[in-house]
Backbone bond lengths (Angstrom), bond angles and torsions (degrees), N, CA, C in turn:
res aa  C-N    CA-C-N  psi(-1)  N-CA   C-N-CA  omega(-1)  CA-C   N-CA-C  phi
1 X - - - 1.466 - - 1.525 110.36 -
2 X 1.020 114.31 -50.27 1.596 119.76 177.93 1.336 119.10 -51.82
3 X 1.356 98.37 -50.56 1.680 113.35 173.02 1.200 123.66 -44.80
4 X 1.759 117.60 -51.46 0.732 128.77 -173.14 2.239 109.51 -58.51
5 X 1.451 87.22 -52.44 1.695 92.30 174.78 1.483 130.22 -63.46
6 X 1.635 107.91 -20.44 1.800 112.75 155.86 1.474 108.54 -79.66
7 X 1.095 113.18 -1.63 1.697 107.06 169.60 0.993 116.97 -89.40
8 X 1.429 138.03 -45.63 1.186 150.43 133.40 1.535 130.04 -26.64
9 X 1.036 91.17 -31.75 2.033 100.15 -176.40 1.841 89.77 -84.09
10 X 1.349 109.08 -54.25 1.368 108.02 -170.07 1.885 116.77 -50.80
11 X 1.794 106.02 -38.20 1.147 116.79 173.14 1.230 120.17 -47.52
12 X 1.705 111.59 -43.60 1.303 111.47 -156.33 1.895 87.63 -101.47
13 X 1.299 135.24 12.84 1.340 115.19 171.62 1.604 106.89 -104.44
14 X 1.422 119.73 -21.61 1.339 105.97 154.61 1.647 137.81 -73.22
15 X 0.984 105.63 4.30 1.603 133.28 169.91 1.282 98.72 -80.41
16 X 1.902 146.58 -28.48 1.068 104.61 -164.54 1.671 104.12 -103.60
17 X 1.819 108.36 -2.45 1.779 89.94 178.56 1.280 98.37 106.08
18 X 1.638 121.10 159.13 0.924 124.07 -175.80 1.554 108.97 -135.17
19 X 1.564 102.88 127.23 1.382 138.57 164.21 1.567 146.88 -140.77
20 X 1.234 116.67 -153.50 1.622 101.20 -154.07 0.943 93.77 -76.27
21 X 1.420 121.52 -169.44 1.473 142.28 160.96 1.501 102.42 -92.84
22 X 2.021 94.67 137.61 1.696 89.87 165.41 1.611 86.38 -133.15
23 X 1.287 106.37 -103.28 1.777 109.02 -164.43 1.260 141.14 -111.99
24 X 1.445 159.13 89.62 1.240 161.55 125.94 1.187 101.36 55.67
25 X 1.664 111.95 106.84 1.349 113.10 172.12 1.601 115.28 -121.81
26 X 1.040 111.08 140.16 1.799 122.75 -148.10 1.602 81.53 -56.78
27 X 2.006 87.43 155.66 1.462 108.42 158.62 1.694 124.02 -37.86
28 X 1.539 103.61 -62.59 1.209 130.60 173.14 1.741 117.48 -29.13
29 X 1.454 93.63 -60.02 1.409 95.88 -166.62 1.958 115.40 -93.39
30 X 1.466 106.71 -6.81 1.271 130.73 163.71 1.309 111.73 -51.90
31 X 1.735 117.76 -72.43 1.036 127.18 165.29 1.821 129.20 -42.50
32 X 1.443 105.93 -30.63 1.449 103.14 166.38 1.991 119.88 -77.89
33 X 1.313 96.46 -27.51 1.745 114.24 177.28 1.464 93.38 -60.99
34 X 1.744 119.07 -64.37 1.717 111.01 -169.07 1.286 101.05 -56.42
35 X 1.445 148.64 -37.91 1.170 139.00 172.13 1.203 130.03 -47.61
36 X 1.091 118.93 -45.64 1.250 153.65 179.28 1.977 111.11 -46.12
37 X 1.211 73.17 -60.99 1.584 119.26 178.46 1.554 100.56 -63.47
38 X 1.285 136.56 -71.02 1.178 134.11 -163.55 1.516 101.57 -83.98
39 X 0.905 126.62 -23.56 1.873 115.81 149.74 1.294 123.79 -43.81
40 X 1.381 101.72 -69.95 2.075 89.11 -178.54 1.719 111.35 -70.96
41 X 1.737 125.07 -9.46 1.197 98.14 -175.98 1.570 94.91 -82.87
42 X 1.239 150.41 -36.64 1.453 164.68 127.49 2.418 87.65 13.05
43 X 1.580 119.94 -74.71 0.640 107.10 -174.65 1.346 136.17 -68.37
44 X 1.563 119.65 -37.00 1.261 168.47 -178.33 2.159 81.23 -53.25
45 X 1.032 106.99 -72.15 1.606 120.67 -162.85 1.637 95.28 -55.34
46 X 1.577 117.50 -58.67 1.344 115.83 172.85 1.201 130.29 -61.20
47 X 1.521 115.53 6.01 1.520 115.96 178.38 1.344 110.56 -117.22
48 X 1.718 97.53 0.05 1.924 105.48 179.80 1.546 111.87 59.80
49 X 1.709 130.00 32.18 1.071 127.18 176.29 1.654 101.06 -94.74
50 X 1.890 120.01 162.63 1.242 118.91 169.01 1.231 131.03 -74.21
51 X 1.376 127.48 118.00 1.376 105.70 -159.94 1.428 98.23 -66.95
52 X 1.231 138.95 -43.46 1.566 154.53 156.67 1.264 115.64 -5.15
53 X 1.528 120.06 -30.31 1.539 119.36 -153.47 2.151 76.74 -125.13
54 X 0.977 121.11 17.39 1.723 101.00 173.11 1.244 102.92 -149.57
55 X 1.527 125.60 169.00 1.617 134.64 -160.42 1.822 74.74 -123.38
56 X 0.938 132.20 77.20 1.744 138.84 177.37 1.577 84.35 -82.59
57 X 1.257 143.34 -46.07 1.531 119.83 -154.58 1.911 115.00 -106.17
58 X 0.840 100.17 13.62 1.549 124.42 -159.84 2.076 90.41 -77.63
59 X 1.334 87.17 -53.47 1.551 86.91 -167.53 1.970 102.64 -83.84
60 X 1.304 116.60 -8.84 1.279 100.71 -179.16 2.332 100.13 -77.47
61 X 0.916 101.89 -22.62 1.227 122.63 -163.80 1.313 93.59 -68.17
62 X 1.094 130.87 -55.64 1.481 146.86 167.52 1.099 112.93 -54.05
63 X 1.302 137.04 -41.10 1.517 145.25 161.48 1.654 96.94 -34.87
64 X 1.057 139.79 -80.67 1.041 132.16 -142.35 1.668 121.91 -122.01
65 X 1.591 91.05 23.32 1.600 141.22 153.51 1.546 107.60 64.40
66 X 1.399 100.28 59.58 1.532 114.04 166.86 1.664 104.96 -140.12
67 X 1.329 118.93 150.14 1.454 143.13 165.87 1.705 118.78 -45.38
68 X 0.851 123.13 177.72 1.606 151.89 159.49 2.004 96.66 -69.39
69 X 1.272 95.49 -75.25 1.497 107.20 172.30 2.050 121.07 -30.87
70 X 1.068 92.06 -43.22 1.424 123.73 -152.32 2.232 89.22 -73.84
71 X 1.670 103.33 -56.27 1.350 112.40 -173.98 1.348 107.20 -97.96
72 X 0.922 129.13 11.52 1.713 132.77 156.78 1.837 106.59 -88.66
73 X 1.467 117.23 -55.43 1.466 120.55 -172.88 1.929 99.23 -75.91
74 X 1.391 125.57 -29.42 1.509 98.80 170.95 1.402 121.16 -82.22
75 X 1.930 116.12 -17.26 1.385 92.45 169.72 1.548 120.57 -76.81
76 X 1.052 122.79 1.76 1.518 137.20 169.57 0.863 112.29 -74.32
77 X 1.177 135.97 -23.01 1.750 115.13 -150.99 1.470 92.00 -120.61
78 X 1.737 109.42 8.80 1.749 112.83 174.13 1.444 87.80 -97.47
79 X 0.830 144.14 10.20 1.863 135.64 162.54 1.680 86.44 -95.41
80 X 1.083 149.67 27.69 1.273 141.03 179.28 1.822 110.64 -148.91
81 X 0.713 125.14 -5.82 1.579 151.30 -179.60 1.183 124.88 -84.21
82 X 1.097 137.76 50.16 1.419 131.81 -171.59 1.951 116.27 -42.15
83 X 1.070 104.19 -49.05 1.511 110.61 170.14 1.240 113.29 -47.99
84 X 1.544 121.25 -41.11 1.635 116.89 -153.57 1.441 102.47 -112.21
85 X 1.189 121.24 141.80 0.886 140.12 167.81 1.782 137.39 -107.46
86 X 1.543 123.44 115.45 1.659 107.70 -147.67 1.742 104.95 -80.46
87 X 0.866 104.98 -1.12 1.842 127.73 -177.10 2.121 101.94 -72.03
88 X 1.126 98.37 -48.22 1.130 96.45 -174.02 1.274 113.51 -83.66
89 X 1.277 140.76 11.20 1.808 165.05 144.52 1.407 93.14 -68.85
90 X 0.951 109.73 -29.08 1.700 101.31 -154.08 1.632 97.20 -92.22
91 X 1.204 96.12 -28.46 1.752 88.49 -163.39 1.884 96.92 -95.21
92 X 1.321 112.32 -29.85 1.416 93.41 165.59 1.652 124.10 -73.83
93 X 1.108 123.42 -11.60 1.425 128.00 153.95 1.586 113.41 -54.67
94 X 1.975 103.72 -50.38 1.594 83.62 -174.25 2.007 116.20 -76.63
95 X 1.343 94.56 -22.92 1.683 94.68 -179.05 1.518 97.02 -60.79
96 X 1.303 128.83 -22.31 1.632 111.42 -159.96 1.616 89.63 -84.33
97 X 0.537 128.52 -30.73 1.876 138.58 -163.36 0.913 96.13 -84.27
98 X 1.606 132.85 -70.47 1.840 131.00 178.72 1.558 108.08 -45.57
99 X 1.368 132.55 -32.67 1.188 130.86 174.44 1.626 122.86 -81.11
100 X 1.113 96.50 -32.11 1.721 104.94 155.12 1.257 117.16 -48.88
101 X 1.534 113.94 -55.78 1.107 113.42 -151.35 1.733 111.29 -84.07
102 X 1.873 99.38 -12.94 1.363 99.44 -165.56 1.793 97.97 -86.70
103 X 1.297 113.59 -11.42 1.180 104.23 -179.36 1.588 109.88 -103.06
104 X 1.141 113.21 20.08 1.807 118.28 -172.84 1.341 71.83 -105.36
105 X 1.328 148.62 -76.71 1.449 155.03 -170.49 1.949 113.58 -23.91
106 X 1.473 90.98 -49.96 1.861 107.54 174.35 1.287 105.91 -68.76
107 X 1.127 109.72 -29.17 1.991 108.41 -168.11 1.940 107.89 -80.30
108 X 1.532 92.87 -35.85 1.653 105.26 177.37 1.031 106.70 -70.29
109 X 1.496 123.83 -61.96 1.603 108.66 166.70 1.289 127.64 -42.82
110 X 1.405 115.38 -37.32 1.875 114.99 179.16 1.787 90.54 -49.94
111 X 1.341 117.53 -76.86 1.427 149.86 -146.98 2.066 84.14 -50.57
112 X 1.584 126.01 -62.83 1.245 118.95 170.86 1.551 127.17 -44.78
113 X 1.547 87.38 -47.40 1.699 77.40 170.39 1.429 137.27 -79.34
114 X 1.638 107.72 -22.02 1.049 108.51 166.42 1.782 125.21 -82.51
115 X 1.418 116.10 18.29 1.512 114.69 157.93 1.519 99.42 -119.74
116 X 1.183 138.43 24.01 1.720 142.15 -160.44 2.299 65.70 -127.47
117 X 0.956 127.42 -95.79 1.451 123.63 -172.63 1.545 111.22 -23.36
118 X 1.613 126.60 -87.59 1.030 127.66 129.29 1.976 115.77 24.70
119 X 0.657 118.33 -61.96 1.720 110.33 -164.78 1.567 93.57 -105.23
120 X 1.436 100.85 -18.33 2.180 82.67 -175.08 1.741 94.72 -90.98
121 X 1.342 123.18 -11.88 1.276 124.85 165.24 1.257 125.73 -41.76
122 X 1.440 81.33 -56.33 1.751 108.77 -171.36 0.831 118.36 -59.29
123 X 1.668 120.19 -60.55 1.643 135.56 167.80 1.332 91.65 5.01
124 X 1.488 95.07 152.49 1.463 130.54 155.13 1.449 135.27 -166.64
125 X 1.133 117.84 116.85 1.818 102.04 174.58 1.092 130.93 -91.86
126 X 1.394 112.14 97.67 1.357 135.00 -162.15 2.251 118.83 -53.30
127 X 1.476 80.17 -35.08 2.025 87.79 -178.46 1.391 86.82 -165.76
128 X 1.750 105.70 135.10 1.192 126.71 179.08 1.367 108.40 -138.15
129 X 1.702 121.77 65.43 1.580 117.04 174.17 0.801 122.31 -87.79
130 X 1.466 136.07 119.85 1.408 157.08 176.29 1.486 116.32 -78.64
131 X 1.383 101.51 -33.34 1.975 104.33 -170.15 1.387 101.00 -74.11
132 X 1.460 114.78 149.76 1.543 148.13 -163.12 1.570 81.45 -82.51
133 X 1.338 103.27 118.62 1.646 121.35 173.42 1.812 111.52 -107.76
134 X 1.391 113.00 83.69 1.391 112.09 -169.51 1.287 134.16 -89.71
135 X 1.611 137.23 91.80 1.233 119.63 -156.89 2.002 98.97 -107.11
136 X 1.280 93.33 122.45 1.449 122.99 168.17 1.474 113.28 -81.79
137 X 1.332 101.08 -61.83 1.801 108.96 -152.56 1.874 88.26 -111.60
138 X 1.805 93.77 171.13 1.630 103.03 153.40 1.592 110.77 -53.71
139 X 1.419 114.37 -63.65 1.404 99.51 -162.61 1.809 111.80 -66.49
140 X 1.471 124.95 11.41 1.587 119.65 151.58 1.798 118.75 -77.03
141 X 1.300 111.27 -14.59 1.136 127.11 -171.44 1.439 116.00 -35.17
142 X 1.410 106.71 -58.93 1.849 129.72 -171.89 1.488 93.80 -53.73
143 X 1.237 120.80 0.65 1.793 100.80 -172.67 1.598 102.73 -134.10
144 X 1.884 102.32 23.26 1.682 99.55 135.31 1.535 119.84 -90.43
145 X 1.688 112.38 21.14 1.320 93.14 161.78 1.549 121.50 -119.02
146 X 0.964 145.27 176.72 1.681 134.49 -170.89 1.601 87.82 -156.40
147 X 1.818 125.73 120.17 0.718 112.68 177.62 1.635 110.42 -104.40
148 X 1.365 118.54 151.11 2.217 101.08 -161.63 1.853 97.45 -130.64
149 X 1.191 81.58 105.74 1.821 98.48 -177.00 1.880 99.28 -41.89
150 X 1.388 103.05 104.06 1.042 112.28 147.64 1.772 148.44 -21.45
151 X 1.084 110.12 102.40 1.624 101.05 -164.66 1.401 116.87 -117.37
152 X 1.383 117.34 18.72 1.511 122.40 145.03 1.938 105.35 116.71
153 X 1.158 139.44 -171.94 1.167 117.24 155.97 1.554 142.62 -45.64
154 X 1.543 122.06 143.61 1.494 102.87 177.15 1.957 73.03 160.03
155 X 1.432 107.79 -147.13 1.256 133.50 177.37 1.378 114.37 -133.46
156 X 1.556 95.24 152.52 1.948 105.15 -168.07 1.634 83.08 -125.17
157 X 1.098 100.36 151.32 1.649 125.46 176.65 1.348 104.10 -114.61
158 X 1.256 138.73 102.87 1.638 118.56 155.57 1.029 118.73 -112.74
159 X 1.558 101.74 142.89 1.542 110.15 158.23 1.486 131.62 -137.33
160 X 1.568 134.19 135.30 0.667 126.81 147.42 1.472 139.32 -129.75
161 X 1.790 119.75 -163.81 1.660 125.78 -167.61 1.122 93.53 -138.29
162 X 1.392 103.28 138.25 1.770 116.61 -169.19 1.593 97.94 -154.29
163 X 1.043 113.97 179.92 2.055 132.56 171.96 1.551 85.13 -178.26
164 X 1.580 81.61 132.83 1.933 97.84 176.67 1.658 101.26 -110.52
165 X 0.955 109.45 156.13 1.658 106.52 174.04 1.745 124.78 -44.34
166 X 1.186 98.39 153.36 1.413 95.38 -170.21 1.574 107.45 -87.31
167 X 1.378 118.22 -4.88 1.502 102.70 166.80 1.685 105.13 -115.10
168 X 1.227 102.05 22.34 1.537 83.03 167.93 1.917 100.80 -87.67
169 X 1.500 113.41 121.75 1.359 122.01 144.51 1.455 143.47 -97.21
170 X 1.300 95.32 35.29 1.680 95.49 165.96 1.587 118.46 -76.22
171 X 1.272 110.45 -174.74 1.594 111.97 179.98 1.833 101.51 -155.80
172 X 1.476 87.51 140.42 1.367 92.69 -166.28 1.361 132.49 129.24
173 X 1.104 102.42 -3.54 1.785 83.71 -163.30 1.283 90.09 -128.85
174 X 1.912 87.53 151.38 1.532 100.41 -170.56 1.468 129.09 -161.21
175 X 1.056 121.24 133.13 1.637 124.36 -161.53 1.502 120.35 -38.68
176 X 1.541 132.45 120.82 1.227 117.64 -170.34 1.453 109.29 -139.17
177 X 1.125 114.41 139.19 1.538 118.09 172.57 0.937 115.46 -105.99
178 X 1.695 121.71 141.87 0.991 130.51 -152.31 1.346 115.32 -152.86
179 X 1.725 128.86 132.26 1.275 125.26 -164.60 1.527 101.95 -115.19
180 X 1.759 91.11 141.00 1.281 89.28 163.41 1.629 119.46 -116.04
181 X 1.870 103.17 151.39 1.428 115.38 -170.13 1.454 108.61 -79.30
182 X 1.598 99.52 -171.46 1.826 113.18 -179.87 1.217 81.32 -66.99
183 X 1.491 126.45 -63.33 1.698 127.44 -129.13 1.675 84.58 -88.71
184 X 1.516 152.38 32.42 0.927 164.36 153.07 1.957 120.47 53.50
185 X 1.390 82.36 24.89 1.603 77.50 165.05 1.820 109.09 -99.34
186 X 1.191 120.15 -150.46 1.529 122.92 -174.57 0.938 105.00 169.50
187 X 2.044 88.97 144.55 1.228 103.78 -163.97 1.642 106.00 -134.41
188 X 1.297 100.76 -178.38 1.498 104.48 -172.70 1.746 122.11 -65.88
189 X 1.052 108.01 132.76 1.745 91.67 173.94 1.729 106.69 -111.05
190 X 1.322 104.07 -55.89 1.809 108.27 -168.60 1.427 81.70 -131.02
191 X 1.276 113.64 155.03 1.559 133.11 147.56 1.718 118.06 -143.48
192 X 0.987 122.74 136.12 1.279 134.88 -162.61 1.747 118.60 -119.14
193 X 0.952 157.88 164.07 1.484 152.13 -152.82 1.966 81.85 -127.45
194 X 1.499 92.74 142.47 1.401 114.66 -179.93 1.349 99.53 -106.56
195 X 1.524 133.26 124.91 1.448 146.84 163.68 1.252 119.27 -85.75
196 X 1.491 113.78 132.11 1.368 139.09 -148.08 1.668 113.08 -93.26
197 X 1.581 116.65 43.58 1.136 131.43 -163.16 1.421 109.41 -114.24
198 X 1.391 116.25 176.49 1.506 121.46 178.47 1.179 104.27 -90.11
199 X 1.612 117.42 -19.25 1.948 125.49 176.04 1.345 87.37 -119.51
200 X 1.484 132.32 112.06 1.866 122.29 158.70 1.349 72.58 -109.86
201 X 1.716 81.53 153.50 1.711 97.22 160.42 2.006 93.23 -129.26
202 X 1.300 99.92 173.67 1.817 100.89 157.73 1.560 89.98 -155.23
203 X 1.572 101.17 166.60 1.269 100.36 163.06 1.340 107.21 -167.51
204 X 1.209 144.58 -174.01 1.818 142.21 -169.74 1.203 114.22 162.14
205 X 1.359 114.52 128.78 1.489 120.99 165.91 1.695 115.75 -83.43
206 X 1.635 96.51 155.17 1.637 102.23 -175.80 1.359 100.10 -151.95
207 X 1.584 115.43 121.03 1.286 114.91 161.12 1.304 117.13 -111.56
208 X 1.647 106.70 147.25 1.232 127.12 168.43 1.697 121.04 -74.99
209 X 1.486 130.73 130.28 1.302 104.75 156.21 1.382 98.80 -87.86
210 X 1.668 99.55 -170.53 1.034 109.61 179.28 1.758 117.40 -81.27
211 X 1.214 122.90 -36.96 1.330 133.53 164.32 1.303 118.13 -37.05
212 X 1.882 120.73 -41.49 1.093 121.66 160.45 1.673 137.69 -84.29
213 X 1.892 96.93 -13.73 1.217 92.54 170.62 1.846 130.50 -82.67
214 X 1.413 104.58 -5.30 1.347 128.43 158.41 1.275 111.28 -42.24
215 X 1.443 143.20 -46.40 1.224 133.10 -147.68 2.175 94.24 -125.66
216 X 1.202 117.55 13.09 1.292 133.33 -154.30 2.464 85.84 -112.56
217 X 1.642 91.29 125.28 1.237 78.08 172.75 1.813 100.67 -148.21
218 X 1.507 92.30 26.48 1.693 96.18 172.23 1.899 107.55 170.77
219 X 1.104 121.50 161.83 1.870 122.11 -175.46 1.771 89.22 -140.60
220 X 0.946 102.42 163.18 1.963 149.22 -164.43 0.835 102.84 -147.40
221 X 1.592 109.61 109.22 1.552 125.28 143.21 1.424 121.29 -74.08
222 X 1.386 149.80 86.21 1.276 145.25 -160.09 1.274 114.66 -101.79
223 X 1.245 158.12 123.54 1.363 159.50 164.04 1.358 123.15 -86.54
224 X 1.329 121.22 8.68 2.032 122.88 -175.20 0.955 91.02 -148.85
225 X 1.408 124.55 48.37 1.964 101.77 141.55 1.065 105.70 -93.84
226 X 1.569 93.91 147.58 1.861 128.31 163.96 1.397 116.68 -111.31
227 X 2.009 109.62 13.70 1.543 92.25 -173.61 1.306 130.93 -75.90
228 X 1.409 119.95 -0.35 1.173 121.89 173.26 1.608 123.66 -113.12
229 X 1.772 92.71 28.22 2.190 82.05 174.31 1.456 79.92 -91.75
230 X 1.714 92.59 177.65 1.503 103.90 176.95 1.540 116.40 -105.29
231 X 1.133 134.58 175.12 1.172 143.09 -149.30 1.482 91.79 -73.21
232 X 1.420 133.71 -51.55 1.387 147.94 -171.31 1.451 98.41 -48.20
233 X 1.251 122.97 -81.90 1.320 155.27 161.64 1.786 94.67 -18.16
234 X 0.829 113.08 -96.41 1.859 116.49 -166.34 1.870 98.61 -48.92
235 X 1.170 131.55 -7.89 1.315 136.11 -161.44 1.994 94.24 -99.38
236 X 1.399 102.78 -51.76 1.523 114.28 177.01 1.635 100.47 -69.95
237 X 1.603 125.87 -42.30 1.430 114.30 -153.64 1.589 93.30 -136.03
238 X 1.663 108.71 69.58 1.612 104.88 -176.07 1.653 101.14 -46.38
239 X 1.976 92.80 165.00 1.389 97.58 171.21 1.958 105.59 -85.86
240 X 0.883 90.73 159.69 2.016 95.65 -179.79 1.821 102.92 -71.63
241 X 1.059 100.77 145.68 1.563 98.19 -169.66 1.876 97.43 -72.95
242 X 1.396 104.79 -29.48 1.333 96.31 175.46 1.661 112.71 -134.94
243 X 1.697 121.16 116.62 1.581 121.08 -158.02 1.594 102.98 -64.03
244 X 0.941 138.86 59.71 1.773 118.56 174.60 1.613 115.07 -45.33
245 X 1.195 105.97 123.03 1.715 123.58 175.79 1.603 90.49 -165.80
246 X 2.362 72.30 156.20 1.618 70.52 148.49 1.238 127.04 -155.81
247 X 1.260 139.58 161.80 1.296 130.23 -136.36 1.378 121.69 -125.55
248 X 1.432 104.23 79.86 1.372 132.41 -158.15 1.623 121.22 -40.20
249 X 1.672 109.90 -51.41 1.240 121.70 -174.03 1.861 113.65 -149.53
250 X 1.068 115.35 150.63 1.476 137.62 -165.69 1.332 133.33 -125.25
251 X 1.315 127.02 53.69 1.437 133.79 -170.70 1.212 118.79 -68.50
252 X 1.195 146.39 153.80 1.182 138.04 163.05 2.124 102.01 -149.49
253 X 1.502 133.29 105.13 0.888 114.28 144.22 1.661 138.38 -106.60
254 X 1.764 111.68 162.83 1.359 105.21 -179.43 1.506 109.50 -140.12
255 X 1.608 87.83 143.50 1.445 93.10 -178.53 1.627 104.17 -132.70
256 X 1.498 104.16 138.39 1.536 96.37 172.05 1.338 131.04 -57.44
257 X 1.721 110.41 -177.51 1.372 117.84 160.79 1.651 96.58 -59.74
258 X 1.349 103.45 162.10 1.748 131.06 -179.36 1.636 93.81 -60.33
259 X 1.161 98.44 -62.87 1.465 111.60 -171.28 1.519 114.74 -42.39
260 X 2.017 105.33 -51.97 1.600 88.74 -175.56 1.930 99.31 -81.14
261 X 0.752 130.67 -39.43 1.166 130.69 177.20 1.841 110.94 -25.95
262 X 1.336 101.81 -50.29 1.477 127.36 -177.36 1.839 95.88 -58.56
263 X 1.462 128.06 -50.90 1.179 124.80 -177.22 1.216 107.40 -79.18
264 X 1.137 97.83 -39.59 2.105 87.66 -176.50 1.050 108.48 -66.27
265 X 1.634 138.21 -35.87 1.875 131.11 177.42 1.567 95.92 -54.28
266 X 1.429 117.53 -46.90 1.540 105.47 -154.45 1.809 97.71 -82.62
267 X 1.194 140.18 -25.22 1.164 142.16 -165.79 1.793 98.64 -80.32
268 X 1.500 116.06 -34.69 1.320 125.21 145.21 1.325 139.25 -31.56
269 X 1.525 114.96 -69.37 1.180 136.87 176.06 1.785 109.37 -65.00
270 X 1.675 116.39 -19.49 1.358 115.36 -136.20 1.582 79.96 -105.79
271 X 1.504 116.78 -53.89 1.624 118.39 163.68 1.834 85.31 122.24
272 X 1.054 97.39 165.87 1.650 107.30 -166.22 1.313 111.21 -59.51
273 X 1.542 81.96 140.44 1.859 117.16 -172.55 1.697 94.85 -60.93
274 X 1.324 143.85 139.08 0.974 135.62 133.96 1.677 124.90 -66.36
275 X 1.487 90.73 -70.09 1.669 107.91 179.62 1.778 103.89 -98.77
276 X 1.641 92.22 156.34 1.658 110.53 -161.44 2.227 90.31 -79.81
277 X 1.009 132.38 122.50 1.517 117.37 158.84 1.320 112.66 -30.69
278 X 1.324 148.17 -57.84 1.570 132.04 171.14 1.723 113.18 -43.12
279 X 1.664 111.06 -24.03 1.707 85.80 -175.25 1.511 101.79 -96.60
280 X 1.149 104.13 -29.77 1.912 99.63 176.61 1.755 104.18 -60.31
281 X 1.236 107.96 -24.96 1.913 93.03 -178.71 1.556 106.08 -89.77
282 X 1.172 121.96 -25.19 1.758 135.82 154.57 1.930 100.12 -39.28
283 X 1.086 106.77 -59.46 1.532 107.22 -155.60 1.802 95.12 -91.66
284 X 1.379 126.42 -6.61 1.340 113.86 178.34 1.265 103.59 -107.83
285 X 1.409 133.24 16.01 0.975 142.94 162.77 1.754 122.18 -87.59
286 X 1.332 119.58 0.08 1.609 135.32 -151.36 1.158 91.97 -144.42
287 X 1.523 96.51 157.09 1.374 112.05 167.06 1.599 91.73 -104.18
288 X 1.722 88.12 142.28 1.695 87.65 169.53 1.314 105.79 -103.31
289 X 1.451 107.13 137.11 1.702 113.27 178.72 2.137 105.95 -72.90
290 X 1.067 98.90 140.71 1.960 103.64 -168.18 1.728 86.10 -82.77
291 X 1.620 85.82 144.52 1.742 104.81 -178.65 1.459 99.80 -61.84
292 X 1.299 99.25 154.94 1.816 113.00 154.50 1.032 120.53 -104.12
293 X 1.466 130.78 27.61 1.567 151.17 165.47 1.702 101.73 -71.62
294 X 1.166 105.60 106.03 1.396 107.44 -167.28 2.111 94.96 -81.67
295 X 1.367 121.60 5.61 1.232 124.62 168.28 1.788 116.29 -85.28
296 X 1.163 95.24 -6.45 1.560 104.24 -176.81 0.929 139.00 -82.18
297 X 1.270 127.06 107.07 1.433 132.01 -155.49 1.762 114.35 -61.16
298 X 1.402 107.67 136.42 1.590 102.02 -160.58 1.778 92.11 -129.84
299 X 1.616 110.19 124.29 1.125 118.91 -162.79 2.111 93.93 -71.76
């Protein structure tokens, strides 16, 4: 580990050129310069720029109001120092950095857990039908659709349990959700393949952004599409004029974007909203004229 950071220190001291000697700059503040220093070459390296073609250390040098000159003649004059040693710069540079880093580590975990809280908040289970949904005839038909009140951007979880008849042999068909627009047509979102068992299950996640949930003013759960076998296919494995299944169970969960999730924990934690944020930025925008209620308390 050490090695590695006199390799690095050495890199970045032939980078600055050679000139005079001016002045002795404390242990203390040395050790914050190599830091300093091994940050942008850390960034500098990840951006694949030359260090060759830029003066990158010029201004850290200036930070803490010494020269080029200034950090070339004090690491020199520790080859002349019997007391000092340049190793021990080095290692308070790396403790300052290992301690950085162990508390950048605590802050990410805060920041994970607090959107891991945040989203189980949010949760919701939007439709949970359990009753045996049985379609026999055409007129059972209307109840391969399930329509699931829309709840804005975030992600939908579905799941369901079905068994289709045992002589239906078609192929193809498969559970699809489907949104509907302002201008009221609809379109596909997820579709999933239905399994030809006495237990099928399907299930699929779908997120909304928000850009798309703007123009979104309702979703379809559908269970009998065939729009995507092909002509070959539906010709070998017609569809049944009427699908008999039946459709055991109906999940649907939703969870927001991070973000609203993120406001709703804190609007939670914070305890009821009185005023809307648009009227407090309405009213901090004005001067308020002072009452003439001579009962009014005057700070």
């Amino acid at each position: 580990m050490r090695y590695f950071w006199y390799t690095l220190l050495a890199t970045t001291l032939l980078a600055l050129g050679s000139c005079e000697s001016r002045k002795t700059i404390p242990d203390d503040e040395l050790a914050d310069i190599f830091h300093d220093a091994v940050l942008v070459n850390a960034y500098i390296g990840n951006q694949h720029f030359r260090l060759d073609s830029m003066n990158i250390y010029e201004p850290i040098f200036e930070k803490y109001g010494y020269t080029t000159e200034d950090v070339r003649y004090t690491i020199s004059s520790f080859l002349r120092r019997k007391s000092a040693n340049l190793s021990d710069v080095v290692d308070d540079m790396i403790k300052s950095i290992e301690q950085e880093y162990d508390l950048l580590k605590i802050e990410v975990a805060k920041l994970d857990t607090i959107d891991d809280v945040a989203k189980r908040v949010g949760y919701r289970r939007i439709m949970n039908d359990t009753t045996h949904i049985e379609i026999k005839s055409k007129r059972d038909t209307a109840k391969l659709r399930h329509k699931i009140e829309f709840q804005g951007a975030g992600e939908y979880s579905l799941g369901a349990t079905f068994s289709i008849d045992k002589n239906d042999k078609s192929r193809g068909r498969r559970m699809t959700l489907r949104k509907m627009l302002r201008d009221s047509s609809m379109q596909t979102v997820y579709s999933t393949s239905m399994s030809y068992r006495e237990d099928g299950f399907a299930t699929g996640k779908v997120t909304i952004s928000e850009r798309d949930a703007e123009n979104i003013i309702g979703m379809e759960l559908y269970f009998d599409d065939f729009s995507q076998v092909s002509k070959k296919m539906s010709k070998e494995y017609p569809r049944p004029k009427v699908s008999k299944m039946t459709i055991k169970s109906i999940v649907v969960d939703y969870t927001p974007t991070l973000e609203k999730c993120i406001e709703d924990l804190y609007e939670q934690q914070l305890g009821i909203r009185i005023f809307a944020d648009t009227l407090i930025r309405s009213i901090e925008k004005q001067d308020i004229p002072e009452s003439k209620d001579s009962n009014d308390i005057k700070e």
